[in-house]
N, C-alpha and C positions, 0 to 999 in steps of 0.2 A: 673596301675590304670588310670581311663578317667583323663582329666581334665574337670575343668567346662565347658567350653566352648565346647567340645567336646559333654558333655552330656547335656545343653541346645540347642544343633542342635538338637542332639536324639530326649529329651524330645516335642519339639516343631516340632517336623515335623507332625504329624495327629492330632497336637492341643488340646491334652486331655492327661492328666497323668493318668496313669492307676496302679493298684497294684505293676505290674512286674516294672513296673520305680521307685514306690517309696521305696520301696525292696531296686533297685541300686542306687538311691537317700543314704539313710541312710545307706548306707555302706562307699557312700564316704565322704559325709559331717561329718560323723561318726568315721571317720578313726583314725582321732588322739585325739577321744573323746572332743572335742571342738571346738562349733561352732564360726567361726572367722566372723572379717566385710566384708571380701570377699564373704565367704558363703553365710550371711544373705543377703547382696544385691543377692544374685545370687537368692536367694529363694523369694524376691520378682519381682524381674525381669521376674521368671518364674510364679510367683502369678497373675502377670500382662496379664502376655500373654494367661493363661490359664483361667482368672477371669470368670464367668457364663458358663464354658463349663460343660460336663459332666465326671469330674473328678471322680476317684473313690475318696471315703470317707477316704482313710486313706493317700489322698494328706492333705487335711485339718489339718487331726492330727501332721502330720511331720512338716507343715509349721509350726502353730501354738506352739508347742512345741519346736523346734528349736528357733524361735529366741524366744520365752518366756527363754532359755535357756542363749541365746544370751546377753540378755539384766539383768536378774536378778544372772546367774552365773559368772559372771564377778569379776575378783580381784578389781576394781577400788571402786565400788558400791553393793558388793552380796546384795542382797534381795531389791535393791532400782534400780529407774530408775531415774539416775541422771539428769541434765540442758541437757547437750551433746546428752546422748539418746533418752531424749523426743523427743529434736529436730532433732533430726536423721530420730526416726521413725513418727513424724509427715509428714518430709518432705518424706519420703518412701510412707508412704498411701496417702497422698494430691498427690505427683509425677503425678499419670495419671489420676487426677481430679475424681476422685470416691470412695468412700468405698465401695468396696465389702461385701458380708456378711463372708466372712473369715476373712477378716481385723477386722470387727467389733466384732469378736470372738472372735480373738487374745486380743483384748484391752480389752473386760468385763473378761478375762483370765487373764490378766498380773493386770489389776482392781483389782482382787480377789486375787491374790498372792505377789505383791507388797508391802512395807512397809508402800508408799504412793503412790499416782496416780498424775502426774502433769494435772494439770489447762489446757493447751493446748492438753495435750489428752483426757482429760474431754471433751473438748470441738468440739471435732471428734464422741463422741457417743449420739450427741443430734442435 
């Protein structure tokens, strides 16, 4: 199997993630059926590099799903985004000074299925 690194060369070399990548995207982040803090940084890293291209549509679903995954399937906190994670994924979407419209997905997603929504992430979709 790639490792990450190997398939963030892949995915970024023509700068659009396309179906066939995200196919091998979720197969490997998929692997051991949990996505980890290495992952999710990887998937925003590559969220980053790929932000207003023309990605296919079912880049958006994988990201968003994975770390919503990330964040509310977790033994620490299931169904809650705890102090730690808000601030994690605060600092992930502020990182490269912009919300994208995927980021801003993600969060009326994790909004909607969350047991509560912290105040600092409230405070990225206004």
């Amino acid at each position: 199997m790639k490792s990450l690194e190997q398939l963030k060369k892949e995915l970024l070399a023509d700068g659009i993630i396309d179906a066939v990548e995200v196919k091998e995207l979720k197969e490997v982040l998929y692997a051991d059926g949990v996505i980890d803090t290495e992952e999710a940084e990887f998937l925003f890293e590559i969220n980053d590099a790929v932000s207003g291209k023309d990605n296919d549509a079912s880049w958006e679903s994988l990201f968003i799903n994975a770390i919503t995954s990330f964040l509310l399937e977790d033994e620490a906190s299931p169904g809650e985004i705890d102090e730690e994670e808000a601030e994690w994924l605060f600092k992930r979407i502020k990182g490269d000074g912009q919300i994208d419209e995927i980021e801003k997905n993600l969060l009326l997603n994790l909004k909607d299925k969350a047991k509560s929504f912290p105040e600092n992430l409230e405070s990225l979709l206004k």
